[in-house]
N, C-alpha and C positions, 0 to 999 in steps of 0.2 A: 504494500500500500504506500511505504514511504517513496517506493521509486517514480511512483508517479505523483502523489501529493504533499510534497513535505510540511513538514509543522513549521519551517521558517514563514511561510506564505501564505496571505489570506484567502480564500479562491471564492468566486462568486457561487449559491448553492447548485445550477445547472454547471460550472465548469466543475463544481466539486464532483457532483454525480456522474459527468462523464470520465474522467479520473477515476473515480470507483470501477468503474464499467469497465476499463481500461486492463484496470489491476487485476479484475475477473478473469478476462481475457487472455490474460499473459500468466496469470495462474493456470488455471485450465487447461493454457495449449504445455505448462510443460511441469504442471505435475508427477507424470508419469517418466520422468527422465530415468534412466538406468546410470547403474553407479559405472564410474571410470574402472577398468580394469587394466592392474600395471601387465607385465609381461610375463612375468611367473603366473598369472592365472587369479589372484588375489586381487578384495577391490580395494583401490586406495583410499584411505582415512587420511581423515583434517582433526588438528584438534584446534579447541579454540579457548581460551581463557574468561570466565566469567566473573567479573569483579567484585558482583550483588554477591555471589554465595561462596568464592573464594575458591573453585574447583575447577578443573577441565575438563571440556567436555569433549566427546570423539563422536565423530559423526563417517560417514560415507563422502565421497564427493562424487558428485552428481555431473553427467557430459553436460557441456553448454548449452543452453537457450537456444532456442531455436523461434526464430521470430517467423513462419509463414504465415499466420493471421496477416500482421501487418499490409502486406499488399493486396489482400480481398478488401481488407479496411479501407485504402488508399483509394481502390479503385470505386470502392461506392461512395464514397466521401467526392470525389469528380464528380462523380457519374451525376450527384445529389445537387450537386455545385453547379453542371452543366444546362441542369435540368430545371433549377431554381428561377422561377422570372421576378421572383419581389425583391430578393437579393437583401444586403443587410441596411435595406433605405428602410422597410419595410417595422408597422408597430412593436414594438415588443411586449405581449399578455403576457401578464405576471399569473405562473400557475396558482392553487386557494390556497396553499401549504406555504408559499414561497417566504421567508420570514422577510425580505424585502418590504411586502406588505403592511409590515407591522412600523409605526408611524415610529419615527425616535421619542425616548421619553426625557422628557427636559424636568430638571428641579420643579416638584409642586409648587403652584402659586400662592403664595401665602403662608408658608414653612420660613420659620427660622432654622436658621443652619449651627 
């Protein structure tokens, strides 16, 4: 999730939600990755140092990523783009959930502070 949204950055809640969607995606396509096997036939371990609980931990290492979602993505993202005639001149409806909607709250009138 951090790779696609990190907590340094504010994101608007539709840009967050595609981010999530994102992170779905790219989970999903490589879940199922198989562990690295060295040459002798054995898979190779990582270990990794954990500073909360003071121990290491050993895990599998897993082959790389494989990004082929990305270009089905790319291509409907054009395709959506090509196809668009309102383009981004066009109003922007704020969905009933959107917290947008929700007015800023300023100091009550009449409160001493």
């Amino acid at each position: 999730m951090l790779m696609y949204s990190s907590k340094r950055l504010a994101y608007t809640p539709p840009a967050y939600r595609a981010r999530s969607l994102l992170a779905a995606l790219d989970y999903n396509e490589n879940v199922d990755r198989e562990p690295v096997v060295n040459k002798d036939g054995t898979v190779r371990m990582q270990r990794t140092f954990n500073k909360k609980s003071g121990r290491w931990n050993v895990y599998a290492v897993k082959e790389k990523k494989k990004y082929t979602h990305v270009s089905s993505l790319l291509r409907i993202v054009l395709q959506k783009w090509i196809e668009d005639r309102e383009g981004l001149q066009g109003k922007m409806v704020l969905e009933v959930g959107d917290p947008r909607r929700i007015l800023p709250q300023c100091h009550h009138q009449g409160q001493k502070n």
